[in-house]
PDB file with one MODEL, atoms N, CA, C and O in Angstrom:
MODEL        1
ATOM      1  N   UNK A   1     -89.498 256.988  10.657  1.00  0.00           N
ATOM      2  CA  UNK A   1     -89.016 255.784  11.288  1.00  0.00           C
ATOM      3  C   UNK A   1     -90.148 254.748  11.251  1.00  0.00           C
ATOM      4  O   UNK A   1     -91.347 255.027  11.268  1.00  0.00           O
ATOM      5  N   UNK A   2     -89.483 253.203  11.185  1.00  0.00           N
ATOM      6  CA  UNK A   2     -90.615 252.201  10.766  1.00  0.00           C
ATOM      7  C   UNK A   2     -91.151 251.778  12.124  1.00  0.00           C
ATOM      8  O   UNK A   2     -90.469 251.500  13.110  1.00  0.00           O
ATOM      9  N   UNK A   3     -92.599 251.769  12.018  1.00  0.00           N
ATOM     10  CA  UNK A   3     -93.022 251.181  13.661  1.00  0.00           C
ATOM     11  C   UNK A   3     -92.867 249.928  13.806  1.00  0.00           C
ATOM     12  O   UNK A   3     -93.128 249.392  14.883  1.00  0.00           O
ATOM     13  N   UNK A   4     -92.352 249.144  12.603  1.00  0.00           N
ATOM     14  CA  UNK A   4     -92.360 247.928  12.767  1.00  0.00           C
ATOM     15  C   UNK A   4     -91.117 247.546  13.005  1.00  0.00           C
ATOM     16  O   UNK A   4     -90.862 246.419  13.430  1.00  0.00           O
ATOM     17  N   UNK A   5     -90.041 248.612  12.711  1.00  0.00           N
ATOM     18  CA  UNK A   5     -88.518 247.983  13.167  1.00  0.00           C
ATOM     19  C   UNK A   5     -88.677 248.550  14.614  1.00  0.00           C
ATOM     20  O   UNK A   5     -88.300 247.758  15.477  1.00  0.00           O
ATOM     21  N   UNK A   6     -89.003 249.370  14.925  1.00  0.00           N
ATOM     22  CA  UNK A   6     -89.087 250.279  16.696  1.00  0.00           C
ATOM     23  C   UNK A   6     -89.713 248.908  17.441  1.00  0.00           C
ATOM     24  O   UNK A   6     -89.343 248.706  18.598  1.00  0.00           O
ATOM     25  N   UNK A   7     -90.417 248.192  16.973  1.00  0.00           N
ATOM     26  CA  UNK A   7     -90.979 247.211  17.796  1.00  0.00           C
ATOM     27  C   UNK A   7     -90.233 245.982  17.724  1.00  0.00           C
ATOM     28  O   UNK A   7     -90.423 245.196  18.652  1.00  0.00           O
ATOM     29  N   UNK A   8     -89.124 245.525  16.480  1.00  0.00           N
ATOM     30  CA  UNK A   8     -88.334 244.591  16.214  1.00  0.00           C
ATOM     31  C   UNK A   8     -87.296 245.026  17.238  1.00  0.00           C
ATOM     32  O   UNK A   8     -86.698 244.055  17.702  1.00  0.00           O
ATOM     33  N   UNK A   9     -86.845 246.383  17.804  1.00  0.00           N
ATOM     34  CA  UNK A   9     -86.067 246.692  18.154  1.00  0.00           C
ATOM     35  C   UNK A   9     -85.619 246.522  20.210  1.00  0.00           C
ATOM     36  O   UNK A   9     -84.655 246.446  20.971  1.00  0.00           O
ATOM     37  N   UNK A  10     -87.582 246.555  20.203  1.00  0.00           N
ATOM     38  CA  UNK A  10     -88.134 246.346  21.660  1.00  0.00           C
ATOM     39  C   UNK A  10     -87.866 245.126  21.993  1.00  0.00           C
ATOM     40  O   UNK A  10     -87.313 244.730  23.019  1.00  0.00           O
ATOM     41  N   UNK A  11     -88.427 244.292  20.752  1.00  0.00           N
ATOM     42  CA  UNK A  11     -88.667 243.069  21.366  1.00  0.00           C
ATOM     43  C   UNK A  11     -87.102 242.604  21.869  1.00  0.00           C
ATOM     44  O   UNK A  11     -86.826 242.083  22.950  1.00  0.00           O
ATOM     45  N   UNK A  12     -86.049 242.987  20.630  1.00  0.00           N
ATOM     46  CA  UNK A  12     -84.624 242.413  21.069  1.00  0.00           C
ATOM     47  C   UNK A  12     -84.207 242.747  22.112  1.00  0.00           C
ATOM     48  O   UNK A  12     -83.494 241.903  22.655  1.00  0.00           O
ATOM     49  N   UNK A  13     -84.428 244.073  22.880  1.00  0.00           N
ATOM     50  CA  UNK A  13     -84.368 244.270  24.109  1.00  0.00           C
ATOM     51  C   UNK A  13     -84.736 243.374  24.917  1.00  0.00           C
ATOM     52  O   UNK A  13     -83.871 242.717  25.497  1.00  0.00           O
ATOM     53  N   UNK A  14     -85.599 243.223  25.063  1.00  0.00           N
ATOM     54  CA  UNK A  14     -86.104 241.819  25.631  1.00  0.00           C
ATOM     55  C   UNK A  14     -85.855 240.732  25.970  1.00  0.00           C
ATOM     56  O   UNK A  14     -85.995 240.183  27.062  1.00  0.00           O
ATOM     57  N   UNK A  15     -85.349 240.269  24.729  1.00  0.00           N
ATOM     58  CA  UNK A  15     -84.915 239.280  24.613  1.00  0.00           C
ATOM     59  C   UNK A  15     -83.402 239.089  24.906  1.00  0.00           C
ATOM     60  O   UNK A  15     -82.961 237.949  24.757  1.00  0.00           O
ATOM     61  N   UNK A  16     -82.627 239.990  25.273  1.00  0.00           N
ATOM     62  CA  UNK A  16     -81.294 240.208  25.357  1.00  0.00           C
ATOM     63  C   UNK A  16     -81.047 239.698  27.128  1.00  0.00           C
ATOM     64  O   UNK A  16     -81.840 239.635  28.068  1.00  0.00           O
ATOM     65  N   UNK A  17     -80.163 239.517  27.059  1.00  0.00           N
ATOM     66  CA  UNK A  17     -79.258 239.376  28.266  1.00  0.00           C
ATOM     67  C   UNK A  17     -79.144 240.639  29.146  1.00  0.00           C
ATOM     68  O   UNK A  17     -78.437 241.629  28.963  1.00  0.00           O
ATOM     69  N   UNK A  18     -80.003 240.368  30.136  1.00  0.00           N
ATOM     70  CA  UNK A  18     -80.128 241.775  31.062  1.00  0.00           C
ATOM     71  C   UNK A  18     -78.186 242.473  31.839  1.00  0.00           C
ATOM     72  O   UNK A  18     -77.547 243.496  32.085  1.00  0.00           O
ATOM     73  N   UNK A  19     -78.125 241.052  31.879  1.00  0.00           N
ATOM     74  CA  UNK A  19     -76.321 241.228  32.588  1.00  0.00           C
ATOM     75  C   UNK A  19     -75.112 241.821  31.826  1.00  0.00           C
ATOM     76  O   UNK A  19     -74.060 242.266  32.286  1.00  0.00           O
ATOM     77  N   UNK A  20     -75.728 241.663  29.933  1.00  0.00           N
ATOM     78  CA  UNK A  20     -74.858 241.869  29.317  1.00  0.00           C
ATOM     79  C   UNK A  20     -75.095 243.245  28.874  1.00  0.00           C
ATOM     80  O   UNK A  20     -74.171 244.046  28.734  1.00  0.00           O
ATOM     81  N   UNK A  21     -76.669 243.608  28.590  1.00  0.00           N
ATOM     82  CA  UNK A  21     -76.970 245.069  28.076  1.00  0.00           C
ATOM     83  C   UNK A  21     -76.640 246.137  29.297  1.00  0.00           C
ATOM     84  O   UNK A  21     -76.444 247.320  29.019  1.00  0.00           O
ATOM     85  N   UNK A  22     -76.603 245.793  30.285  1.00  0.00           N
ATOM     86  CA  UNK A  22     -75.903 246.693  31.649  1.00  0.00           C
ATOM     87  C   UNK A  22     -74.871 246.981  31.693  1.00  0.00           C
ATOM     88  O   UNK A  22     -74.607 248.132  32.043  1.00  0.00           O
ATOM     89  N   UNK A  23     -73.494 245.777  31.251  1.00  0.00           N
ATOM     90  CA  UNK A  23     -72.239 245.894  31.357  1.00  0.00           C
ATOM     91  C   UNK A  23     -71.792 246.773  29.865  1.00  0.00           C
ATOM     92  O   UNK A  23     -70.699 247.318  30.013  1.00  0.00           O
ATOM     93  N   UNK A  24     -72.152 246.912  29.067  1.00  0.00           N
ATOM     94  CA  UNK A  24     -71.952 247.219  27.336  1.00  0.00           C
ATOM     95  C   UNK A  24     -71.686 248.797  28.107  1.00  0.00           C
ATOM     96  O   UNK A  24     -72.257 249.380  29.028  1.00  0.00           O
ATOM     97  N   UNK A  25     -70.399 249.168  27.127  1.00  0.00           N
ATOM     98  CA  UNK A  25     -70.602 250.905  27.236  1.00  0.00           C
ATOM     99  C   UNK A  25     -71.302 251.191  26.359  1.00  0.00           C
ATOM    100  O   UNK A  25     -71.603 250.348  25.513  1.00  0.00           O
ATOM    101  N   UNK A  26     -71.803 252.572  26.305  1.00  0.00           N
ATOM    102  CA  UNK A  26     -72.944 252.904  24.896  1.00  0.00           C
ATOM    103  C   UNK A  26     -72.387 252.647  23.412  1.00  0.00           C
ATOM    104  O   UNK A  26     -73.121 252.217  22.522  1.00  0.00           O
ATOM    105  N   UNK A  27     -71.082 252.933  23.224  1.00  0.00           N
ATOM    106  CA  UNK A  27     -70.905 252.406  22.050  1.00  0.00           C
ATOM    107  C   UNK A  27     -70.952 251.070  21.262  1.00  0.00           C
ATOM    108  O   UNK A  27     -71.124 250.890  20.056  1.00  0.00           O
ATOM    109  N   UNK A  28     -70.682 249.856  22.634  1.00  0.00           N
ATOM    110  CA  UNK A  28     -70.534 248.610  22.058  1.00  0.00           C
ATOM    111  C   UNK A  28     -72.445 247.932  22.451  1.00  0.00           C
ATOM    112  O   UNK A  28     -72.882 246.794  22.280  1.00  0.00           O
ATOM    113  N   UNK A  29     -73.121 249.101  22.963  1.00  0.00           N
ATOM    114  CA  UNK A  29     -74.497 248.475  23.464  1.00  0.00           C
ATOM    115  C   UNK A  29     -75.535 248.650  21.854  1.00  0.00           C
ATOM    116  O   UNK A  29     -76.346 247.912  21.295  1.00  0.00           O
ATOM    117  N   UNK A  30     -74.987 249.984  21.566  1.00  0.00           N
ATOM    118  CA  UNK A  30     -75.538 250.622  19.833  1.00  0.00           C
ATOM    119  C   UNK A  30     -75.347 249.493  18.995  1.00  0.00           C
ATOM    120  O   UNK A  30     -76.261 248.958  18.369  1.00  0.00           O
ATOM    121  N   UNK A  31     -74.227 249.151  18.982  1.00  0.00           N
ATOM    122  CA  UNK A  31     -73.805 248.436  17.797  1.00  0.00           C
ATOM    123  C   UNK A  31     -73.722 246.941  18.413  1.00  0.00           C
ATOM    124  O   UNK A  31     -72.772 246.405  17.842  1.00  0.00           O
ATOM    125  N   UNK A  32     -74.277 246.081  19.283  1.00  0.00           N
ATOM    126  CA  UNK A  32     -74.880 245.092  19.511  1.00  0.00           C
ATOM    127  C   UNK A  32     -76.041 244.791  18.937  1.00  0.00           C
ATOM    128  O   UNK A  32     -76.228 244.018  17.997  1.00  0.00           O
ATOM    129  N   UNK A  33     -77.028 245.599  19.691  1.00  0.00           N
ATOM    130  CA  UNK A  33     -78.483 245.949  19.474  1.00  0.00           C
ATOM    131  C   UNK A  33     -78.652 246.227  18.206  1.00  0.00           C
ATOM    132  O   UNK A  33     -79.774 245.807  17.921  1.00  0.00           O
ATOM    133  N   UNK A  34     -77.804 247.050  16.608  1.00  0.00           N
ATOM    134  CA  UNK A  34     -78.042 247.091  15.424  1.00  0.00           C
ATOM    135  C   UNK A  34     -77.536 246.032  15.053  1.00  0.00           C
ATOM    136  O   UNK A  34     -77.963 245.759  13.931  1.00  0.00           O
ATOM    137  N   UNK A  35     -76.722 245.166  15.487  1.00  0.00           N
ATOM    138  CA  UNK A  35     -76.394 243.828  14.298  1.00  0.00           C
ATOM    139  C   UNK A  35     -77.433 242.598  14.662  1.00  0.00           C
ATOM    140  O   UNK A  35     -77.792 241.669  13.938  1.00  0.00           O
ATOM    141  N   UNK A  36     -77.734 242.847  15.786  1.00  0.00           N
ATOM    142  CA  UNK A  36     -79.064 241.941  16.455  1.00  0.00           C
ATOM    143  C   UNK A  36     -80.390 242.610  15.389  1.00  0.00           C
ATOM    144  O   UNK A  36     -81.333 241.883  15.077  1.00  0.00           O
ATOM    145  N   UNK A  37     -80.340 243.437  15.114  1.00  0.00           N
ATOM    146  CA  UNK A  37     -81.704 244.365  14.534  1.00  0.00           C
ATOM    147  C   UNK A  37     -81.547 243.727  12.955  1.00  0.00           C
ATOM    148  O   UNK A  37     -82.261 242.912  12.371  1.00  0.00           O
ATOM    149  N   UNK A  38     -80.518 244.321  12.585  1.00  0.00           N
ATOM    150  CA  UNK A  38     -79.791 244.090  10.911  1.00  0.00           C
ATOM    151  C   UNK A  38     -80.088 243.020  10.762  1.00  0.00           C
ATOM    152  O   UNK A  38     -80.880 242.914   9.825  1.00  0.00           O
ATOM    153  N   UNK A  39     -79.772 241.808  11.385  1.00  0.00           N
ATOM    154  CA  UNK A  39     -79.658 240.262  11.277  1.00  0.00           C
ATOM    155  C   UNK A  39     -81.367 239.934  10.536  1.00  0.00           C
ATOM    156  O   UNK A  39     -81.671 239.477   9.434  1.00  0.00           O
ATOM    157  N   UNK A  40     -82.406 240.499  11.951  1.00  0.00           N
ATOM    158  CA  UNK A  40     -83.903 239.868  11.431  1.00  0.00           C
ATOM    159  C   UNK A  40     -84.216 240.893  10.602  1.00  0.00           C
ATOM    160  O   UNK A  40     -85.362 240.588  10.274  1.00  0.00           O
ATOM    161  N   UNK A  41     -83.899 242.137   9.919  1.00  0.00           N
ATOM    162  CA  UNK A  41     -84.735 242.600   9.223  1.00  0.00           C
ATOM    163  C   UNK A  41     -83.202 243.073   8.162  1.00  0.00           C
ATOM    164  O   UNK A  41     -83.079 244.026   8.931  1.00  0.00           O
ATOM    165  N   UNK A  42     -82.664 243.154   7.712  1.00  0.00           N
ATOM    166  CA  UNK A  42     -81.720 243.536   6.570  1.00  0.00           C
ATOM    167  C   UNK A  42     -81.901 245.151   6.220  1.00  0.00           C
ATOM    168  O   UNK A  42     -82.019 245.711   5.130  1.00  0.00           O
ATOM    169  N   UNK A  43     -81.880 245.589   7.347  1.00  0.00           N
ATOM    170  CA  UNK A  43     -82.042 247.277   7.470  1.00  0.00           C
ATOM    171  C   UNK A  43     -80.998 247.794   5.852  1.00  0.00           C
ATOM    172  O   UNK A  43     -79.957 247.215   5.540  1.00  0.00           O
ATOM    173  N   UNK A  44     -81.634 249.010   5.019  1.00  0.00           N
ATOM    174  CA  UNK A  44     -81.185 249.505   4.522  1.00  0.00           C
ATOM    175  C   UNK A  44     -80.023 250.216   5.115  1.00  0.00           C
ATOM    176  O   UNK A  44     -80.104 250.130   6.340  1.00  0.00           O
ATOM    177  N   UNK A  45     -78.717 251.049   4.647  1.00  0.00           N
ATOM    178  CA  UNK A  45     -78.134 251.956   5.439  1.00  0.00           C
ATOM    179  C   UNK A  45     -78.706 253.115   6.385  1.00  0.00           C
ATOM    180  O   UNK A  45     -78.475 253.388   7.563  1.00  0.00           O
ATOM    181  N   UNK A  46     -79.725 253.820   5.205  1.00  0.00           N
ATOM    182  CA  UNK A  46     -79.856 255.090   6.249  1.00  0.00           C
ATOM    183  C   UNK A  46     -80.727 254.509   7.106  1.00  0.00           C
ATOM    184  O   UNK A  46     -80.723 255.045   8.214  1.00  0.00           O
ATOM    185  N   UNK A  47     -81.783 253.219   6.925  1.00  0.00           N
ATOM    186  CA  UNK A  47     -82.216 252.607   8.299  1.00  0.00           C
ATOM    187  C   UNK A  47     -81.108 252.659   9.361  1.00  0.00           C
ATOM    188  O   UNK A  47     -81.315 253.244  10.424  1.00  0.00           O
ATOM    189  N   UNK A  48     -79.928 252.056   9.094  1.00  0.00           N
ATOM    190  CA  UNK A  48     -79.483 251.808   9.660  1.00  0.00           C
ATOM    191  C   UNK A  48     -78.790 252.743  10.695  1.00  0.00           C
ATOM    192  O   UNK A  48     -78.459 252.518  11.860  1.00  0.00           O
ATOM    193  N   UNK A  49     -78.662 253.934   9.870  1.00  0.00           N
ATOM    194  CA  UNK A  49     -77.903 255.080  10.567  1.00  0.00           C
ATOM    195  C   UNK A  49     -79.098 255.961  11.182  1.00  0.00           C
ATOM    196  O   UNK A  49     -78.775 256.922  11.881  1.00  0.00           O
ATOM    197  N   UNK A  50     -80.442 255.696  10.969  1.00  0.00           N
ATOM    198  CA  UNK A  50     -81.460 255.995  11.451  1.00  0.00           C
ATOM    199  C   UNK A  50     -81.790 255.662  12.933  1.00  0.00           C
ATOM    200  O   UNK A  50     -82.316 256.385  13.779  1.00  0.00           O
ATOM    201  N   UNK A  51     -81.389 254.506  13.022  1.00  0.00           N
ATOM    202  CA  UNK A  51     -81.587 253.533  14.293  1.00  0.00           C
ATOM    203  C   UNK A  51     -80.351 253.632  15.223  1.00  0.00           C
ATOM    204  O   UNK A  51     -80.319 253.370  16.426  1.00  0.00           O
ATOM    205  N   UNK A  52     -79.625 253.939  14.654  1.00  0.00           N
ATOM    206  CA  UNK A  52     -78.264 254.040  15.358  1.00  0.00           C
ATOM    207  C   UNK A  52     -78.358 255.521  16.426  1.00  0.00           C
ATOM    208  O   UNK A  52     -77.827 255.612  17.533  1.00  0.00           O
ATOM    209  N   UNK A  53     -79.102 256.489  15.800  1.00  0.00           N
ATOM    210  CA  UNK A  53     -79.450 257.707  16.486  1.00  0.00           C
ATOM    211  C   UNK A  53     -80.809 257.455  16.999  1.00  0.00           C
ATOM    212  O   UNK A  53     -81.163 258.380  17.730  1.00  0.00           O
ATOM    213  N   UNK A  54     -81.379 256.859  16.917  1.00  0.00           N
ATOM    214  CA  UNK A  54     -82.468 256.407  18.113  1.00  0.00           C
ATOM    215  C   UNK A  54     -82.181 255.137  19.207  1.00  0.00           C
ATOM    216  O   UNK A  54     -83.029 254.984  20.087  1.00  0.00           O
ATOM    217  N   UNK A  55     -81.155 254.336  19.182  1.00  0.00           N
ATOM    218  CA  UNK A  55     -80.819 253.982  20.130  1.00  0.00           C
ATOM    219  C   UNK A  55     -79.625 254.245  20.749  1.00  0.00           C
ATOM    220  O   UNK A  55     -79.312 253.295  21.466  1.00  0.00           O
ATOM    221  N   UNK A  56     -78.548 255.455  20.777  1.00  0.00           N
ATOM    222  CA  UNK A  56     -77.712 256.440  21.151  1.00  0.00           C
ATOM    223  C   UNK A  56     -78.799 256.676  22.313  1.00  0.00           C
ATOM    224  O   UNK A  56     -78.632 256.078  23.376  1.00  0.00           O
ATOM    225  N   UNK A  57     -79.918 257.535  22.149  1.00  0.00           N
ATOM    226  CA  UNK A  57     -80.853 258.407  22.349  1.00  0.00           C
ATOM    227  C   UNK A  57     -81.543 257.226  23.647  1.00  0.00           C
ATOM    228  O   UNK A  57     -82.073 257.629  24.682  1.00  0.00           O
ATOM    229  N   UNK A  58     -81.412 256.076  23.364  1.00  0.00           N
ATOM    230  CA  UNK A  58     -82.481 255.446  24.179  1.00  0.00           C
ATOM    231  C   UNK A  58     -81.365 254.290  25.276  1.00  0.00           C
ATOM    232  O   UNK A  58     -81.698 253.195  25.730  1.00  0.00           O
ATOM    233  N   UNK A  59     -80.185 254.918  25.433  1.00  0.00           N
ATOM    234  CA  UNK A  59     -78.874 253.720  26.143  1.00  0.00           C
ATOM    235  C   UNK A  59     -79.843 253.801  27.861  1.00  0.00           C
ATOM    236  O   UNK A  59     -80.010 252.827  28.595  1.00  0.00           O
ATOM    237  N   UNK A  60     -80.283 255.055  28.102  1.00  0.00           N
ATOM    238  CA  UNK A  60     -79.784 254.869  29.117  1.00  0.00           C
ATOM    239  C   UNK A  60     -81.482 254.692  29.822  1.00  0.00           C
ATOM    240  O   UNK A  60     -81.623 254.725  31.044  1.00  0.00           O
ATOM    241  N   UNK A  61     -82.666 254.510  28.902  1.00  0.00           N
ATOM    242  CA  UNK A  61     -83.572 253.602  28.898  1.00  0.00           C
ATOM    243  C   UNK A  61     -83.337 251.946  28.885  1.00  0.00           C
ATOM    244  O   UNK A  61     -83.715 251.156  29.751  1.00  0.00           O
ATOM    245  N   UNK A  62     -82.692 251.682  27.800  1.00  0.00           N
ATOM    246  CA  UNK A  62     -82.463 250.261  27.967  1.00  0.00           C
ATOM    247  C   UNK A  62     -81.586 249.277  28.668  1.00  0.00           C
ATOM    248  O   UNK A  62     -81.515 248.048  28.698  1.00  0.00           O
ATOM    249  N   UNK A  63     -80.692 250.660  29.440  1.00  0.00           N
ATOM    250  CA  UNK A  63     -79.963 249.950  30.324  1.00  0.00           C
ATOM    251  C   UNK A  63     -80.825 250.040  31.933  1.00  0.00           C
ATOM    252  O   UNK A  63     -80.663 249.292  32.897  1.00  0.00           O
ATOM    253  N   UNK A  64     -81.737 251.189  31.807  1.00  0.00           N
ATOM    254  CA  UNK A  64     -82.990 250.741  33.085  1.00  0.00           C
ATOM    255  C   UNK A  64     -83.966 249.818  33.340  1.00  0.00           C
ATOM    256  O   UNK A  64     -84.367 249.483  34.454  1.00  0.00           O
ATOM    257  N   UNK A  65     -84.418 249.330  32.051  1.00  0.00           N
ATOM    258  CA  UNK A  65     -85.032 248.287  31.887  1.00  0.00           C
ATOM    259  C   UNK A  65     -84.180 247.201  32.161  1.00  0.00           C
ATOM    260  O   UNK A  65     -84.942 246.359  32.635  1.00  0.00           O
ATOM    261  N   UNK A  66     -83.087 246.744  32.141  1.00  0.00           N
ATOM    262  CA  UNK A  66     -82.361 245.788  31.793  1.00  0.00           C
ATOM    263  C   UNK A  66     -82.271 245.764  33.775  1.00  0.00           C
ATOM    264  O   UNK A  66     -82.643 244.803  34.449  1.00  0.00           O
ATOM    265  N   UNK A  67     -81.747 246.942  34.290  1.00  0.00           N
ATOM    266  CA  UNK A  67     -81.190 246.473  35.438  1.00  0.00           C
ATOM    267  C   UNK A  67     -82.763 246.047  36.259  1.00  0.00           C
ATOM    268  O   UNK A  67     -82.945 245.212  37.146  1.00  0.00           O
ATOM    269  N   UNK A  68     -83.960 247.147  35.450  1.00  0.00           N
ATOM    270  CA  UNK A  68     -84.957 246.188  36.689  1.00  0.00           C
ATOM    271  C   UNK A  68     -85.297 244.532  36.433  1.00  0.00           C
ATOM    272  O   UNK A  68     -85.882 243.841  37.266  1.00  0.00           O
ATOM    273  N   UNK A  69     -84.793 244.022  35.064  1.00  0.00           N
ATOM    274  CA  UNK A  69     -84.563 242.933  35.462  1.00  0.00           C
ATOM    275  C   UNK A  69     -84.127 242.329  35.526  1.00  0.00           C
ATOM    276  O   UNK A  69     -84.328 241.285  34.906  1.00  0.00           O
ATOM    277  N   UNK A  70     -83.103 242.540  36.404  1.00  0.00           N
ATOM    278  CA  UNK A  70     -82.009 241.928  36.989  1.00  0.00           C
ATOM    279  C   UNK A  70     -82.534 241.834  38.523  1.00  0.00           C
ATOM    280  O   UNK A  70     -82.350 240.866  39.260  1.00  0.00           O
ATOM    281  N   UNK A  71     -83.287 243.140  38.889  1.00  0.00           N
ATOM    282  CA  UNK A  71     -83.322 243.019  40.006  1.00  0.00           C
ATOM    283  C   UNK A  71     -84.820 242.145  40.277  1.00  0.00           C
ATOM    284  O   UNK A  71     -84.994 241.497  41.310  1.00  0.00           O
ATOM    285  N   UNK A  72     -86.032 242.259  38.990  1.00  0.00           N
ATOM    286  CA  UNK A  72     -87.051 241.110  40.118  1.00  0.00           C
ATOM    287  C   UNK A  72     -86.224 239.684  39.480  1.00  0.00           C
ATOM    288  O   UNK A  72     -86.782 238.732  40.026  1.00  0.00           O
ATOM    289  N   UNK A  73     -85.348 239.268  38.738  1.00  0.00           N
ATOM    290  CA  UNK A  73     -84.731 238.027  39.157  1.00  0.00           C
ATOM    291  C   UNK A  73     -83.672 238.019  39.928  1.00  0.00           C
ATOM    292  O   UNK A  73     -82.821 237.225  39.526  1.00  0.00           O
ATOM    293  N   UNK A  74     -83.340 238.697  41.050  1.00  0.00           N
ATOM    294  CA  UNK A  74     -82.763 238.176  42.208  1.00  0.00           C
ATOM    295  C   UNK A  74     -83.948 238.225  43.250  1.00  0.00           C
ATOM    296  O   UNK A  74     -84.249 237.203  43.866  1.00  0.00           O
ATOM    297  N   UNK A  75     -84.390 239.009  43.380  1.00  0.00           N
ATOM    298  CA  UNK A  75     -86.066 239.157  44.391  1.00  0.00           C
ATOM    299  C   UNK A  75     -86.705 237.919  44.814  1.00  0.00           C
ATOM    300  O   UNK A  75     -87.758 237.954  45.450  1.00  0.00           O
TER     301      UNK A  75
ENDMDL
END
């Protein structure tokens, strides 16, 4: 796996809509987060199906991150 898409992949976290990556069920949160990914880097397939099983693997990380910030922007 590329460390440089794992970090393309962080940053979109990031950069995402904390309200929206919370509400997403895991299937429509995967395949958000890869067409957001696909878009800046033109992932090959098995990238693609590569990433797809590492962020399966990581929903319910990025939906913890997401809700803590949600919560220091209401704080």
């Amino acid at each position: 796996m590329n460390t440089s898409i794992i970090r393309q992949l962080w940053s979109i976290v990031e950069k995402s809509s904390a309200k929206i990556l919370v509400n997403l069920d895991d299937s429509d949160l995967v395949s958000q987060l890869l067409k957001k990914l696909d878009a800046q880097c033109s992932l090959s397939s098995e990238d693609l199906q590569v990433m797809k099983v590492y962020f399966r693997s990581k929903t319910v990380l990025i939906r913890d991150i997401a809700r803590s910030r949600l919560e220091d922007f209401f704080d």
